[in-house]
Every structure is written in C-alpha cells, then in structure tokens.
C-alpha positions as CSV (number, residue, x, y, z in Angstrom):
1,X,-11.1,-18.8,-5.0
2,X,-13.0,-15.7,-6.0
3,X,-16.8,-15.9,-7.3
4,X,-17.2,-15.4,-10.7
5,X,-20.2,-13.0,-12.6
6,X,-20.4,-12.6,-15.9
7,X,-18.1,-10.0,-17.6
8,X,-19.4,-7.7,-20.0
9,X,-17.2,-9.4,-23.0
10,X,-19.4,-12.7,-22.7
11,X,-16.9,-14.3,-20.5
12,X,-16.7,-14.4,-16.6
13,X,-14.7,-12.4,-14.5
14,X,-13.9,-12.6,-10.7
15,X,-14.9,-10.7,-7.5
16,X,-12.0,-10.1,-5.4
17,X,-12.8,-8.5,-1.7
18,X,-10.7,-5.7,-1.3
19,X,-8.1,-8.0,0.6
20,X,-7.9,-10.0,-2.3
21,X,-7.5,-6.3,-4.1
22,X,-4.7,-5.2,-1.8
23,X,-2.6,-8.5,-2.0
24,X,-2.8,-8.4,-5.8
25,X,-1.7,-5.2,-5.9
26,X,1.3,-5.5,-3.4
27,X,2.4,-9.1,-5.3
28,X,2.6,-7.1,-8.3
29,X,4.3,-4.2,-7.6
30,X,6.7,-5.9,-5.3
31,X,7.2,-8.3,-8.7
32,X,8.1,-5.5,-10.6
33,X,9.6,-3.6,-8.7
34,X,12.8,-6.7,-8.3
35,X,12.4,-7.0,-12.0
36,X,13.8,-3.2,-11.7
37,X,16.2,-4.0,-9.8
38,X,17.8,-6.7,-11.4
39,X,17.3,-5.8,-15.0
40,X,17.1,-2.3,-15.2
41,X,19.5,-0.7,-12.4
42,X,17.4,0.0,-9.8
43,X,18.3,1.1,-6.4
44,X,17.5,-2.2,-4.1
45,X,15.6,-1.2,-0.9
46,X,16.6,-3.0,1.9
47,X,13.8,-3.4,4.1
48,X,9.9,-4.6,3.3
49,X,8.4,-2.2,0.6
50,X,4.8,-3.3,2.3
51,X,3.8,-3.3,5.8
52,X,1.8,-6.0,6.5
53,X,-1.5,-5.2,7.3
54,X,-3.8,-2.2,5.7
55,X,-6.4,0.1,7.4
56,X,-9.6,0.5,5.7
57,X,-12.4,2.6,6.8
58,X,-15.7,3.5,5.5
59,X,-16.2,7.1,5.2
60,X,-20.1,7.9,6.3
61,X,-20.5,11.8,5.7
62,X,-18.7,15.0,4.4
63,X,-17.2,15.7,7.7
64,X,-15.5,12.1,7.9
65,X,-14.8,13.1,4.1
66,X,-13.3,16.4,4.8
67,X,-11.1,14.5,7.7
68,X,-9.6,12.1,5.4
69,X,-8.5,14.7,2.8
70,X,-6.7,17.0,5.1
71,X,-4.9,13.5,6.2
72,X,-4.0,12.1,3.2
73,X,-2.9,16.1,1.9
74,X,-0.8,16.9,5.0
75,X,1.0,13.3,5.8
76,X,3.7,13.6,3.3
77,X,5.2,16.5,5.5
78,X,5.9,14.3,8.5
79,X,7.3,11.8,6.6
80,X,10.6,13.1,8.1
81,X,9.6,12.8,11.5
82,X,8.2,9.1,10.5
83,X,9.8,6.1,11.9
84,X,9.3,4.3,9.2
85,X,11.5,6.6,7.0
86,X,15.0,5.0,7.1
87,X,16.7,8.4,7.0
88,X,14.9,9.6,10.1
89,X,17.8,8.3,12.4
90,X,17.1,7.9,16.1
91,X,19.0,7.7,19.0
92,X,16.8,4.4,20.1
93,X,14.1,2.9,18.1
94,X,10.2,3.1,19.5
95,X,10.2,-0.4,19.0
96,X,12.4,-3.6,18.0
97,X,11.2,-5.1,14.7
C-alpha cells in the first residue's frame, strides 16, 4: 500500500514509486486498449502490448542528457530492423519466447 501525504485539496493522496507508476500506467492502458477492441472495432494485437520489465536510469549531466536524446530521437528508425516488430520477419528468431 502506498504512503499517504496530504494533498493540496485537504485530503490525502498516495506516493507511488515509479514501479507502482509504471504498473498503473500499463493496467490502464492495456484496460482500455481491450475496451477498443471489443466495443469500438479495434484491431486486436496478438502478442503482449508490454514487455515485462522497464529500464530506468538516472541521468547525472548534459552529456548523459545529450546521450539519451539522440536515443530516444533516432530509435524509431530501427524499428524495422527490431525484433520485436512483428513485421520484421526472420528466417530464425534470436531467441524462443
């Protein structure tokens, strides 16, 4: 159960750890996203929509900064090459699942 410290409407709110964050977030977004699905035509997607784990990382100077940016702007460009993309067909898998 999360701590609680008083919110700024009189009340208490909770203090999640980013785990606590990141679960919330996936729990939702999976919810809605088979509330889609089912009620509003979505295309279903047949594998997890979440890997399992996350990566954090605490970023400690402008450098590390600058690092991070340049990841996070070129990534989307090897998403074809990724073999996580399911239309990225390979001849054998790098690894059974």
């Amino acid at each position: 159960m999360p701590a609680l410290v008083p919110g700024n409407h009189g009340g208490f709110a909770p203090t999640l750890s980013l785990p606590d964050v990141v679960h919330r977030f996936k729990s939702l977004t999976t919810t809605r996203y088979r509330l889609g699905v089912n009620e509003r035509g979505w295309a279903p997607f047949d594998r997890r929509l979440w890997q399992r784990n996350y990566y954090d990382h605490v970023i400690r100077d402008e450098d590390e900064l600058d690092r991070v940016r340049h990841y996070i702007l070129g990534n989307p460009a090897k998403w074809g090459k990724d073999v996580e993309n399911p239309h990225n067909i390979r001849a054998e898998p790098p690894f059974s699942r």
